[in-house]
Every structure is written in structure tokens, then in C-alpha cells.
CHARMM internal coordinates of N, CA and C (Angstrom, degrees):
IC EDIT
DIST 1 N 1 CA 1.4514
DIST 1 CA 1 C 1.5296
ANGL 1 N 1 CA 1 C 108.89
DIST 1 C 2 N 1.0825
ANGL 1 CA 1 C 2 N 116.05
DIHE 1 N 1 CA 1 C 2 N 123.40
DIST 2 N 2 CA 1.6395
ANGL 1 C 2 N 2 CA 117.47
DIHE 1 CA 1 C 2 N 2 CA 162.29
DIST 2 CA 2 C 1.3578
ANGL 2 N 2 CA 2 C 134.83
DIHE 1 C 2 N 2 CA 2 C -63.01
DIST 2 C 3 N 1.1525
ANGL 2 CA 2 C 3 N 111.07
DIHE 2 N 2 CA 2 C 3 N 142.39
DIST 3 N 3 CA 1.7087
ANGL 2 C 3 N 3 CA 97.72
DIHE 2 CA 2 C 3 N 3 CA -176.18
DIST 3 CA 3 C 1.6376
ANGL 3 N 3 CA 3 C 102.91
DIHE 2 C 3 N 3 CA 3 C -92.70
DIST 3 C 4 N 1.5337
ANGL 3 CA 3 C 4 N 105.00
DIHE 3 N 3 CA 3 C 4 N 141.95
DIST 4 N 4 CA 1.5804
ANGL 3 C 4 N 4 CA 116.23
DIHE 3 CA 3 C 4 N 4 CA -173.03
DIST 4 CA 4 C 1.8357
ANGL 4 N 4 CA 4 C 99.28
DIHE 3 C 4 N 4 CA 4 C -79.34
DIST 4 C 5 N 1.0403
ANGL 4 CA 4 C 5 N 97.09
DIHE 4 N 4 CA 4 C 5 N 114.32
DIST 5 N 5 CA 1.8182
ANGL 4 C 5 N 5 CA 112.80
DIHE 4 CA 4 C 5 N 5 CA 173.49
DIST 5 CA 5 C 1.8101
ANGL 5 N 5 CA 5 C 96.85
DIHE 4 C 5 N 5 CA 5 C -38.49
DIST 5 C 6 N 1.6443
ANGL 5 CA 5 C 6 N 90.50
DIHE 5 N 5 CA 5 C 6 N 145.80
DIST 6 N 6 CA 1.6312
ANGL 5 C 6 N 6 CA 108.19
DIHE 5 CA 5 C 6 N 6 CA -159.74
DIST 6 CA 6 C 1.7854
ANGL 6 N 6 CA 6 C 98.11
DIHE 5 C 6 N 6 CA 6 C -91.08
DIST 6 C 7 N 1.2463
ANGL 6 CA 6 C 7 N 116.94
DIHE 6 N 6 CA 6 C 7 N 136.53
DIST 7 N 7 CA 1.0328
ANGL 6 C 7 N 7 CA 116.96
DIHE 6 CA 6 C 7 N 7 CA 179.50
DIST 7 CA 7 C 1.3072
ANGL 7 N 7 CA 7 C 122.81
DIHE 6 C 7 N 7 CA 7 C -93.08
DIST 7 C 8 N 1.7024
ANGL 7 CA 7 C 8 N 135.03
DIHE 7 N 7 CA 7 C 8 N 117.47
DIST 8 N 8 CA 1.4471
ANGL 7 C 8 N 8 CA 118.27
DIHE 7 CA 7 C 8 N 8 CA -169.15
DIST 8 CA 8 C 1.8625
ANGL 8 N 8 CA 8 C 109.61
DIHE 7 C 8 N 8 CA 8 C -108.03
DIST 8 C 9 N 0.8530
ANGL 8 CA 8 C 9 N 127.97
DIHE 8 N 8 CA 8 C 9 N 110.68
DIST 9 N 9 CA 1.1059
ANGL 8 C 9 N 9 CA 121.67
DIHE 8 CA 8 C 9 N 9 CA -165.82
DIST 9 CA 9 C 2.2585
ANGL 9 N 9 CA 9 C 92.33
DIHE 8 C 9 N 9 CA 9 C -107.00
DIST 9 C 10 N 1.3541
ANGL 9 CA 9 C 10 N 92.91
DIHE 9 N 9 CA 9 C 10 N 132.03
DIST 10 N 10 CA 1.6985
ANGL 9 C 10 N 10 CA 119.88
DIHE 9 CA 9 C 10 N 10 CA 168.20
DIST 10 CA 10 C 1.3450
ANGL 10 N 10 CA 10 C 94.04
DIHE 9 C 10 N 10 CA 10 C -132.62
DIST 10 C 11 N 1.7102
ANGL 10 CA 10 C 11 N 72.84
DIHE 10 N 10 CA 10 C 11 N 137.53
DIST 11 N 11 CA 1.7685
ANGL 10 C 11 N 11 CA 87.22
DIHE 10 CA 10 C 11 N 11 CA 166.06
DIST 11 CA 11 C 2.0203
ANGL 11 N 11 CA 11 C 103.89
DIHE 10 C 11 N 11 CA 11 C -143.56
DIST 11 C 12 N 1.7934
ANGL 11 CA 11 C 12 N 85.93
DIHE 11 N 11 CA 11 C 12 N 171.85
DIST 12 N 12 CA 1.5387
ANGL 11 C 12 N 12 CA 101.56
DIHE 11 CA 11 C 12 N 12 CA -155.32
DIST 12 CA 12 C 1.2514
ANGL 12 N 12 CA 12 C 81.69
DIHE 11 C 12 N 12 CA 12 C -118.30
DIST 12 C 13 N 1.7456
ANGL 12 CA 12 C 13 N 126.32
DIHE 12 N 12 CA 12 C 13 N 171.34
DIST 13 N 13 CA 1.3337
ANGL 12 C 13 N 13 CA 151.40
DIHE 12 CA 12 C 13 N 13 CA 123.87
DIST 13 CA 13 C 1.3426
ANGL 13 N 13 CA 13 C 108.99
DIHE 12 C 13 N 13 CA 13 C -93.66
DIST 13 C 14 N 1.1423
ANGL 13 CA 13 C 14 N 128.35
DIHE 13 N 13 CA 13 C 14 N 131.66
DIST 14 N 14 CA 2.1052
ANGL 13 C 14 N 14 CA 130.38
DIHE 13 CA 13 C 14 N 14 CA 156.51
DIST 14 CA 14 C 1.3240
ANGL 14 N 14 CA 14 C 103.51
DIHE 13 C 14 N 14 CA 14 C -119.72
DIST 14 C 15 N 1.5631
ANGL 14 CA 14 C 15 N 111.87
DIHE 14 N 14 CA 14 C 15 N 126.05
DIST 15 N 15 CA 1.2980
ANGL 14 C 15 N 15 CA 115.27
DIHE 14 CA 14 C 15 N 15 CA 174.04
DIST 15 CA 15 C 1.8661
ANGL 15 N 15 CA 15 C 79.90
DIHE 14 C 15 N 15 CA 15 C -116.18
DIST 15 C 16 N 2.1557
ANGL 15 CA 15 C 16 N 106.40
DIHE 15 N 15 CA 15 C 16 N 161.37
DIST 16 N 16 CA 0.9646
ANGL 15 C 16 N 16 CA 110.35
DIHE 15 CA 15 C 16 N 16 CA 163.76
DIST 16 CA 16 C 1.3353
ANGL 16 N 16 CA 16 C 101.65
DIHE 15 C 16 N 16 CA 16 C -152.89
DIST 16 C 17 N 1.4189
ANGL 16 CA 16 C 17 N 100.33
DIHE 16 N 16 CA 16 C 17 N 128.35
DIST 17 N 17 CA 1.9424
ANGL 16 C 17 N 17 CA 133.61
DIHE 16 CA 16 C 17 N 17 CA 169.54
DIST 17 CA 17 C 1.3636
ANGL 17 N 17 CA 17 C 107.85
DIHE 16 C 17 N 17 CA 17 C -54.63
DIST 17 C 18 N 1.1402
ANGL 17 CA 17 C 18 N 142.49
DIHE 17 N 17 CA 17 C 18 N 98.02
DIST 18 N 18 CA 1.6484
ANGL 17 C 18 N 18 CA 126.61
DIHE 17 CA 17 C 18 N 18 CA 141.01
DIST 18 CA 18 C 1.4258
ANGL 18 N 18 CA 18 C 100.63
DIHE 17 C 18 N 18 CA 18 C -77.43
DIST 18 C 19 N 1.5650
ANGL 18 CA 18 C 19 N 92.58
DIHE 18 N 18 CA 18 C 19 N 129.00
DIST 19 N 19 CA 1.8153
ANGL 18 C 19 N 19 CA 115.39
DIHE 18 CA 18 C 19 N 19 CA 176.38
DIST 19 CA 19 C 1.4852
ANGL 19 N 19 CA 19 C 98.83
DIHE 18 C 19 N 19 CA 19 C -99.00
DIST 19 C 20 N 1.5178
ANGL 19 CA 19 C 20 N 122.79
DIHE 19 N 19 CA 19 C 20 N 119.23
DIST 20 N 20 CA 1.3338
ANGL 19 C 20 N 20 CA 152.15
DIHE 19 CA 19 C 20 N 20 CA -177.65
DIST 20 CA 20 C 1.2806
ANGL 20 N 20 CA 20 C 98.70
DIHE 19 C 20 N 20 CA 20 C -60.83
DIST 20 C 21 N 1.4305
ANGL 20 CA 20 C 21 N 132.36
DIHE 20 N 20 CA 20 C 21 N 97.16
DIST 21 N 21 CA 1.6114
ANGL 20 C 21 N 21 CA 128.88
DIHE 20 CA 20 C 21 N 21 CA 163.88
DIST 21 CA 21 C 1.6268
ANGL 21 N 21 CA 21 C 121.38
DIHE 20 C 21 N 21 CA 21 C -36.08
DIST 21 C 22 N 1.5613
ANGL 21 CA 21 C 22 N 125.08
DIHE 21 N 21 CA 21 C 22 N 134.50
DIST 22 N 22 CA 1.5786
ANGL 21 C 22 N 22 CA 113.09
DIHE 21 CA 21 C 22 N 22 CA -164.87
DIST 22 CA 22 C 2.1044
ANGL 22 N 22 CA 22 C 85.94
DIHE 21 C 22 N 22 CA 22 C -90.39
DIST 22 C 23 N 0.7414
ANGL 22 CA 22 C 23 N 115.72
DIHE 22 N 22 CA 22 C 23 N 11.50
DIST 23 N 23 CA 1.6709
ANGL 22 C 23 N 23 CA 112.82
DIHE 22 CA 22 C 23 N 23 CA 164.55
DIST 23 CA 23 C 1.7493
ANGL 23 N 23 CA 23 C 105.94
DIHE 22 C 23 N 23 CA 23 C -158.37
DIST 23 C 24 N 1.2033
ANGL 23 CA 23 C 24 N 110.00
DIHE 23 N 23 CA 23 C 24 N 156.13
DIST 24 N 24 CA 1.1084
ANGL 23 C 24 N 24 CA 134.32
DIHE 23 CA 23 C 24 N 24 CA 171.15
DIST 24 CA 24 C 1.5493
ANGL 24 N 24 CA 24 C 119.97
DIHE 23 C 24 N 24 CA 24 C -49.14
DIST 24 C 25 N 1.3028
ANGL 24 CA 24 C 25 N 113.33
DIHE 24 N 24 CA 24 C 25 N -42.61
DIST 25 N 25 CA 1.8492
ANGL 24 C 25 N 25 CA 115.99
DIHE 24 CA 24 C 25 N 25 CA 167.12
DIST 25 CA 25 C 1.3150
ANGL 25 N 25 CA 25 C 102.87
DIHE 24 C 25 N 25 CA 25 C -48.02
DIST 25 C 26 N 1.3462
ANGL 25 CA 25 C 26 N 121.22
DIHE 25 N 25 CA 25 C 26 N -56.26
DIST 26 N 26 CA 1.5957
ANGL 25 C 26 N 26 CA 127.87
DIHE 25 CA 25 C 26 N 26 CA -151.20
DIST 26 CA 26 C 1.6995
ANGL 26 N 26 CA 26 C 96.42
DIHE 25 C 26 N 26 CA 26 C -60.08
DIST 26 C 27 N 1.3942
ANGL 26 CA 26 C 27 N 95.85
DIHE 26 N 26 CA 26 C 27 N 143.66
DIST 27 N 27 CA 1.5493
ANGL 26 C 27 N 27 CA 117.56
DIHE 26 CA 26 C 27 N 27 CA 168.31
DIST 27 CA 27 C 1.9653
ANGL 27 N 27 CA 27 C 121.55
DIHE 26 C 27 N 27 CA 27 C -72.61
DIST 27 C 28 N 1.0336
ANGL 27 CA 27 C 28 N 100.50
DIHE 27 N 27 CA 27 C 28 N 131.14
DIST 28 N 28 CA 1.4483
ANGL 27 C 28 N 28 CA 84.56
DIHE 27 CA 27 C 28 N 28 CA 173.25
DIST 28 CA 28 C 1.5261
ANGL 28 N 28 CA 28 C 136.91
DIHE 27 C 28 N 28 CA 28 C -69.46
DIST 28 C 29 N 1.3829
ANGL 28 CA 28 C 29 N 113.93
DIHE 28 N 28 CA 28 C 29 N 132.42
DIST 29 N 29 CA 1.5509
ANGL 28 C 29 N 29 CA 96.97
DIHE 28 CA 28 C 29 N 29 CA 179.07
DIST 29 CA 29 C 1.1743
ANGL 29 N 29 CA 29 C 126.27
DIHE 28 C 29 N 29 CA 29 C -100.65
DIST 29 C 30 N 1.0936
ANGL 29 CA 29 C 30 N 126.42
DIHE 29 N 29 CA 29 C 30 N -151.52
DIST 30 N 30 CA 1.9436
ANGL 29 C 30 N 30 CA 128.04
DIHE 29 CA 29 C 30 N 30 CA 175.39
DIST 30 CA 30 C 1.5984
ANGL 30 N 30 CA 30 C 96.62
DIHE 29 C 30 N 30 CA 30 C -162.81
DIST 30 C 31 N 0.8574
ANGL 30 CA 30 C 31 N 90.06
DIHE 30 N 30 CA 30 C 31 N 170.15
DIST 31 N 31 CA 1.7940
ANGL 30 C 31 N 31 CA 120.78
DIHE 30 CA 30 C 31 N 31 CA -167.92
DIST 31 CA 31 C 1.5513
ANGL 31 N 31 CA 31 C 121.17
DIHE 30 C 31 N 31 CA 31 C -161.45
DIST 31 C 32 N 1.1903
ANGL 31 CA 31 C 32 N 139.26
DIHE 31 N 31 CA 31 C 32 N 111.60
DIST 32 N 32 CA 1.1333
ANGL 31 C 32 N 32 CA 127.30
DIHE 31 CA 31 C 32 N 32 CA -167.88
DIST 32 CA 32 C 1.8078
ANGL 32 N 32 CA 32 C 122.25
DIHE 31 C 32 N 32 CA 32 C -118.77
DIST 32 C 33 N 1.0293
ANGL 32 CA 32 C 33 N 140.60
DIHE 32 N 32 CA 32 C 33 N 171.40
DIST 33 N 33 CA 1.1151
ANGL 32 C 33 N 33 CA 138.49
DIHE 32 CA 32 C 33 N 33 CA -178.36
DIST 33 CA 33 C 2.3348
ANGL 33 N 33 CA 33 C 107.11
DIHE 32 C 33 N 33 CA 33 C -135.46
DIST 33 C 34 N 0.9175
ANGL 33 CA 33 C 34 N 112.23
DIHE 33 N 33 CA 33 C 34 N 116.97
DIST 34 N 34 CA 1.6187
ANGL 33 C 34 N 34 CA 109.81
DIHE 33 CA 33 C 34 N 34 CA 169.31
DIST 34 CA 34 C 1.4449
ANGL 34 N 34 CA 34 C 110.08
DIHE 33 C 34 N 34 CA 34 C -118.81
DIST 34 C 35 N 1.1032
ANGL 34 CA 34 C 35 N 117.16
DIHE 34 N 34 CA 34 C 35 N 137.22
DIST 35 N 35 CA 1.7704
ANGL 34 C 35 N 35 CA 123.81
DIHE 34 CA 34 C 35 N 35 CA -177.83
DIST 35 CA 35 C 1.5664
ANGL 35 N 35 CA 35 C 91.36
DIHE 34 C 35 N 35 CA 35 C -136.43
DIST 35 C 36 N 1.0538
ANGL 35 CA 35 C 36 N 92.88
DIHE 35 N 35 CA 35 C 36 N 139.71
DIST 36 N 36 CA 1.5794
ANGL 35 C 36 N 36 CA 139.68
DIHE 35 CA 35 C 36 N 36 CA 165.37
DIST 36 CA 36 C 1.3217
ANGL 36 N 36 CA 36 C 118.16
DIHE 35 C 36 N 36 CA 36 C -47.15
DIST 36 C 37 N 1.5276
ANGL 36 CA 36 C 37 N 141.60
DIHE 36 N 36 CA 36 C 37 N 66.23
DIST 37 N 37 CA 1.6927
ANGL 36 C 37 N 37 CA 100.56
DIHE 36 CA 36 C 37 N 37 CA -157.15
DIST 37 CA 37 C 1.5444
ANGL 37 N 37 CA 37 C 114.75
DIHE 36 C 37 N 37 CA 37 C -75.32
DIST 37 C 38 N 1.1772
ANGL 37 CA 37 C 38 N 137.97
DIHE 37 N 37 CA 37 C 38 N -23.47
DIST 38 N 38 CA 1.5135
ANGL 37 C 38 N 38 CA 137.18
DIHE 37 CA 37 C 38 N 38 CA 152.86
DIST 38 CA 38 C 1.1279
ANGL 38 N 38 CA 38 C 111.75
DIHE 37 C 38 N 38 CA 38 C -34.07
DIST 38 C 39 N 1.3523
ANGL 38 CA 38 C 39 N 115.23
DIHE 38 N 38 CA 38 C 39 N -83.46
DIST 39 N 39 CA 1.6264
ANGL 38 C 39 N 39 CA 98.89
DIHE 38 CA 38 C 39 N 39 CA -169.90
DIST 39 CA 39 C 1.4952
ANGL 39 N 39 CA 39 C 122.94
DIHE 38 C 39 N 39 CA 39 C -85.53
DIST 39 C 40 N 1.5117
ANGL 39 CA 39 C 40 N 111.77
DIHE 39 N 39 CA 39 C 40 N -13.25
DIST 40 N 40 CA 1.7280
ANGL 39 C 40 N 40 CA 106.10
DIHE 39 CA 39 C 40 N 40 CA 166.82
DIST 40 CA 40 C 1.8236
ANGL 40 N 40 CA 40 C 91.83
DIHE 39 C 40 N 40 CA 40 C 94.98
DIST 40 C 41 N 1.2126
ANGL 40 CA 40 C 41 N 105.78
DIHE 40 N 40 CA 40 C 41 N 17.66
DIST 41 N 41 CA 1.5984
ANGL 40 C 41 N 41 CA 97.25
DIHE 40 CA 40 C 41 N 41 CA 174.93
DIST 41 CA 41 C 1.1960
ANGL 41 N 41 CA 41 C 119.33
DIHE 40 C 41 N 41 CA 41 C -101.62
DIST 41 C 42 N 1.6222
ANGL 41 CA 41 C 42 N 128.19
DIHE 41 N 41 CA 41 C 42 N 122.73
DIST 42 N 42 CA 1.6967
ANGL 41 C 42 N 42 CA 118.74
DIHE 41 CA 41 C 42 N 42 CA -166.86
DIST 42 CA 42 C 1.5942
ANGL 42 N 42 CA 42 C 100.20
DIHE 41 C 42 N 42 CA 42 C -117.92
DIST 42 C 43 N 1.2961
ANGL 42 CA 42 C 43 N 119.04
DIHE 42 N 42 CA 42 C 43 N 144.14
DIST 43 N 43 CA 0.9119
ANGL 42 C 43 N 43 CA 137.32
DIHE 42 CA 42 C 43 N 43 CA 178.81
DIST 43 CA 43 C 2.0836
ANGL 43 N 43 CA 43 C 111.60
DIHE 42 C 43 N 43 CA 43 C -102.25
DIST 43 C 44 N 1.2482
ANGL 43 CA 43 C 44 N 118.69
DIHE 43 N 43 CA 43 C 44 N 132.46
DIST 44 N 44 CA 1.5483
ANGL 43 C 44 N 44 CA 107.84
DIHE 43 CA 43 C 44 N 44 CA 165.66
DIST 44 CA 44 C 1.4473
ANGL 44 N 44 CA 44 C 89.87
DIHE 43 C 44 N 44 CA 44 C -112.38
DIST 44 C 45 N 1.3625
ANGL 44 CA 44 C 45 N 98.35
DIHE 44 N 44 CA 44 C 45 N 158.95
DIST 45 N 45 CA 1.4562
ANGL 44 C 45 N 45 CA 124.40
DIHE 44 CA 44 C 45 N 45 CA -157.64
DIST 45 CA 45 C 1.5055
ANGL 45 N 45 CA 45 C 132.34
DIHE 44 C 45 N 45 CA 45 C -153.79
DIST 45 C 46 N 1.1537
ANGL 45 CA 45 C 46 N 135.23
DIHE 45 N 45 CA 45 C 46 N 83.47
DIST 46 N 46 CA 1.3312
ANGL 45 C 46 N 46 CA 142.95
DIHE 45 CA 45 C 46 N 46 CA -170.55
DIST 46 CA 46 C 1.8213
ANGL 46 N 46 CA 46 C 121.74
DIHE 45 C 46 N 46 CA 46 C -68.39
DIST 46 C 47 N 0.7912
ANGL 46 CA 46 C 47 N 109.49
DIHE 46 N 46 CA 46 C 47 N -10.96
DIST 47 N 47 CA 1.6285
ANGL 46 C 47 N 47 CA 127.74
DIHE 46 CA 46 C 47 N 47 CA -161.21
DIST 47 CA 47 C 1.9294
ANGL 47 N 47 CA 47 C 96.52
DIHE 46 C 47 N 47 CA 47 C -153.26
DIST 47 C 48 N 1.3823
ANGL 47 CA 47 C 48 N 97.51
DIHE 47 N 47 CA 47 C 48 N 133.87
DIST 48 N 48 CA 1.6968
ANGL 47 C 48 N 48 CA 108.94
DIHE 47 CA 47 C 48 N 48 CA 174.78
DIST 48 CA 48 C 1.4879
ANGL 48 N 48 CA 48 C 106.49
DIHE 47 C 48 N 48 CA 48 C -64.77
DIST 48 C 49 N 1.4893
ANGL 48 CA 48 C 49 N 118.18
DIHE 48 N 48 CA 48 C 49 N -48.79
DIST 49 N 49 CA 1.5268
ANGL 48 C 49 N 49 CA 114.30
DIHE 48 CA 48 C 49 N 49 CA 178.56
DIST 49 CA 49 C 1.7145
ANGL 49 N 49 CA 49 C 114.20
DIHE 48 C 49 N 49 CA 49 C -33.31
DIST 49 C 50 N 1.4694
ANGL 49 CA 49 C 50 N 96.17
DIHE 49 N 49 CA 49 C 50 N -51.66
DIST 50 N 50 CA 1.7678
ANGL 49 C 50 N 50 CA 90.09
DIHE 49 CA 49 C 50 N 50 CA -178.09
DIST 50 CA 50 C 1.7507
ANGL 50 N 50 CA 50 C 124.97
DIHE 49 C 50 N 50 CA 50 C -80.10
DIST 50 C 51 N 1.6075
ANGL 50 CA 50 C 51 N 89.24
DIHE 50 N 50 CA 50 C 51 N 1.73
DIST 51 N 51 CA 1.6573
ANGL 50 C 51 N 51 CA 86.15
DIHE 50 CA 50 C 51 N 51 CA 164.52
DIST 51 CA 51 C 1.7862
ANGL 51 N 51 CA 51 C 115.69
DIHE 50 C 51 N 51 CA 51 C -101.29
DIST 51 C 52 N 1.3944
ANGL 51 CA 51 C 52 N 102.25
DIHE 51 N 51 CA 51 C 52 N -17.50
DIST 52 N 52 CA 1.5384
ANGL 51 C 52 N 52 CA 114.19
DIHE 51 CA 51 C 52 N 52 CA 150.86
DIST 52 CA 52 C 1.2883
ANGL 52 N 52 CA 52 C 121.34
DIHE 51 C 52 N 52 CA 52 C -45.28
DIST 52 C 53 N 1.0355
ANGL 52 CA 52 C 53 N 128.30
DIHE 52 N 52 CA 52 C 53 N -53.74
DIST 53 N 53 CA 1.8969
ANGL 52 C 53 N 53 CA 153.66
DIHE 52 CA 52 C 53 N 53 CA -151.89
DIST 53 CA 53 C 1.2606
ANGL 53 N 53 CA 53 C 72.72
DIHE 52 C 53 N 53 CA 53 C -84.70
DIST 53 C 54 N 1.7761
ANGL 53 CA 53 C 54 N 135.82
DIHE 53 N 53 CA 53 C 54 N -80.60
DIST 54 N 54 CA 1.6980
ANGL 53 C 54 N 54 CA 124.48
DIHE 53 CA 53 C 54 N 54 CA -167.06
DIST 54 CA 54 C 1.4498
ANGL 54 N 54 CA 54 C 113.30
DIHE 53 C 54 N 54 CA 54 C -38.49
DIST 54 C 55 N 1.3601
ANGL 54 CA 54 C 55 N 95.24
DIHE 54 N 54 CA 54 C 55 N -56.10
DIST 55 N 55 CA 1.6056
ANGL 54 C 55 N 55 CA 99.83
DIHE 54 CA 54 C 55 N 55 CA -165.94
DIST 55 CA 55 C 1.8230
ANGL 55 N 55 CA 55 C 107.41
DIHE 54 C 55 N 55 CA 55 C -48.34
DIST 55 C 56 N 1.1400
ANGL 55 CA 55 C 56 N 122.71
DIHE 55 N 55 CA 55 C 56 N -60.83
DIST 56 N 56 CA 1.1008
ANGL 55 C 56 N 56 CA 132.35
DIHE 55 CA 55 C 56 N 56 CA -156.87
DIST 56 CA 56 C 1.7117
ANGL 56 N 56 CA 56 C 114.57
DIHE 55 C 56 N 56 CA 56 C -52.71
DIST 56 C 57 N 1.9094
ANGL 56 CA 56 C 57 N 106.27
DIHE 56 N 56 CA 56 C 57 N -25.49
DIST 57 N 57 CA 1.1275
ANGL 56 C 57 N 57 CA 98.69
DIHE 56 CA 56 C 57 N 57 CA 163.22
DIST 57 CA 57 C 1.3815
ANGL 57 N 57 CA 57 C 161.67
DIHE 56 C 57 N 57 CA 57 C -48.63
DIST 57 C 58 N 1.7007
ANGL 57 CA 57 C 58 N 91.77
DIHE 57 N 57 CA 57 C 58 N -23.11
DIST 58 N 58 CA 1.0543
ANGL 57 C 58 N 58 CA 131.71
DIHE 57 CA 57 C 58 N 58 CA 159.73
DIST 58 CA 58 C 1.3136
ANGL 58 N 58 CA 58 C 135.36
DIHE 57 C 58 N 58 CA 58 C -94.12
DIST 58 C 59 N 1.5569
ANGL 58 CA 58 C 59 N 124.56
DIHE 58 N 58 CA 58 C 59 N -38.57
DIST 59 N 59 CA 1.3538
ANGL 58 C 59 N 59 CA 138.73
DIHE 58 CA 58 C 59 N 59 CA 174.15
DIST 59 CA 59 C 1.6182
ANGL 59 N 59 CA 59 C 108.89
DIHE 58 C 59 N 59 CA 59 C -102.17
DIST 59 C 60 N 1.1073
ANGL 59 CA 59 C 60 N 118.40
DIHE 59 N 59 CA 59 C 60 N 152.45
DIST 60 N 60 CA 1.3964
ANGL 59 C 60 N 60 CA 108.97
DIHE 59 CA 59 C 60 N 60 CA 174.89
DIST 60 CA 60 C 1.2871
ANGL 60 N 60 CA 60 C 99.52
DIHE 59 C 60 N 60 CA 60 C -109.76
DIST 60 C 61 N 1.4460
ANGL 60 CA 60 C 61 N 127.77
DIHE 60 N 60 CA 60 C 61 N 80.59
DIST 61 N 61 CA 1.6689
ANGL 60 C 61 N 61 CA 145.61
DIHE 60 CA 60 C 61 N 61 CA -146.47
DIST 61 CA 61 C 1.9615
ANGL 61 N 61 CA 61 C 96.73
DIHE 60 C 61 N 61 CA 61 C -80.75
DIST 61 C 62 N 1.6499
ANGL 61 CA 61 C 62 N 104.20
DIHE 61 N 61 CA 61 C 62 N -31.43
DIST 62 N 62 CA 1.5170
ANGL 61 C 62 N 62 CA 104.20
DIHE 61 CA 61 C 62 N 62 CA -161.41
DIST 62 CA 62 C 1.7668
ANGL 62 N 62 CA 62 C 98.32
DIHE 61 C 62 N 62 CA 62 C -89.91
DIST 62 C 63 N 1.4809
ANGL 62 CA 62 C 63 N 108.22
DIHE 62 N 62 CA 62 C 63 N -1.76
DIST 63 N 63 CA 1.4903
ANGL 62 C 63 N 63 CA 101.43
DIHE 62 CA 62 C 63 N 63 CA -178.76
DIST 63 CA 63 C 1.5292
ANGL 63 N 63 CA 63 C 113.02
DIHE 62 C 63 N 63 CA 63 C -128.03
DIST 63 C 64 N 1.1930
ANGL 63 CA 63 C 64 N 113.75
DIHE 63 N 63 CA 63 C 64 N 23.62
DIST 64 N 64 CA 1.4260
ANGL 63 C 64 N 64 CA 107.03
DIHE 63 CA 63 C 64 N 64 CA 175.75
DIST 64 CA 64 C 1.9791
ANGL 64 N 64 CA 64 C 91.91
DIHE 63 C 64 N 64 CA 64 C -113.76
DIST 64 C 65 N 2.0319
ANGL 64 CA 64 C 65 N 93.29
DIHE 64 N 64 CA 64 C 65 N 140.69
DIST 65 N 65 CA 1.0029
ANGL 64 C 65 N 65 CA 126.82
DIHE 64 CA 64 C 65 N 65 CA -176.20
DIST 65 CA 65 C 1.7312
ANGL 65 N 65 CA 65 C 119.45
DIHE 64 C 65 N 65 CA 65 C -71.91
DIST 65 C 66 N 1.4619
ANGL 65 CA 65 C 66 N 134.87
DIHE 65 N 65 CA 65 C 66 N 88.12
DIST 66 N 66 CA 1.3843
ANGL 65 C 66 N 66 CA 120.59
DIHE 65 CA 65 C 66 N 66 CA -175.28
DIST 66 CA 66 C 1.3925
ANGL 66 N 66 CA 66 C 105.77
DIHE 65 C 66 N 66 CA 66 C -78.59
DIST 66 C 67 N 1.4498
ANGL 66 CA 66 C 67 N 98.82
DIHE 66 N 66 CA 66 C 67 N 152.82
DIST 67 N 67 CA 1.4739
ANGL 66 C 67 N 67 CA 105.02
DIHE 66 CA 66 C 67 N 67 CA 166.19
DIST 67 CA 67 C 1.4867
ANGL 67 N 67 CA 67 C 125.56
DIHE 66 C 67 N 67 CA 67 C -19.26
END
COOR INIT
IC SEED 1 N 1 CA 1 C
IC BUILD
């Protein structure tokens, strides 16, 4: 009998801030927040790369094969 491959399930929360320009020229920004729900660790985050860099601690995001 084979053993049925182990399933690891992680999970994330992403909340994201749009910061209200104090004039109309200004561009809108974002700001984000990701937490961990296992370990309760949240990251804030200005740029996706560094919510990449979180993620990966957990997932090995750059080595799993998609369809």
C-alpha cells in the first residue's frame, strides 16, 4: 500500500491601506500588512517583493512546479 502524500496547509491574511493623497496631483499609494496565521507573525510591507521574502519562509514559492 502506498502512503498518500502529506498535506501541509499555511495560511496568510493580506490586508491593504490606500493612503488618501492630501491633493489631487498626488498618486495613490498602498501599504500592506500579511500575518502568518500559524505562527501569528505579521509583516508590514510597502513593496510586494517583501511580502514575497515573508511568504517564502514558509512556502518554498520559487520551487514549486505549476501546471
Amino acid at each position: 500500500m502506498e502512503d498518500a502524500p502529506k498535506t501541509n496547509i499555511v495560511s496568510f491574511i493580506l490586508r491593504f491601506v490606500q493612503e488618501q493623497p492630501e491633493a489631487d496631483a498626488e498618486p495613490l499609494t498602498y501599504r500592506g500588512a500579511i500575518r502568518h496565521i500559524q505562527s501569528d507573525e505579521e509583516l508590514v510591507f510597502k513593496c510586494w517583493d517583501e511580502a514575497e521574502d515573508f511568504i517564502q519562509q514558509y512556502v518554498p514559492i520559487n520551487q514549486i512546479d505549476y501546471f
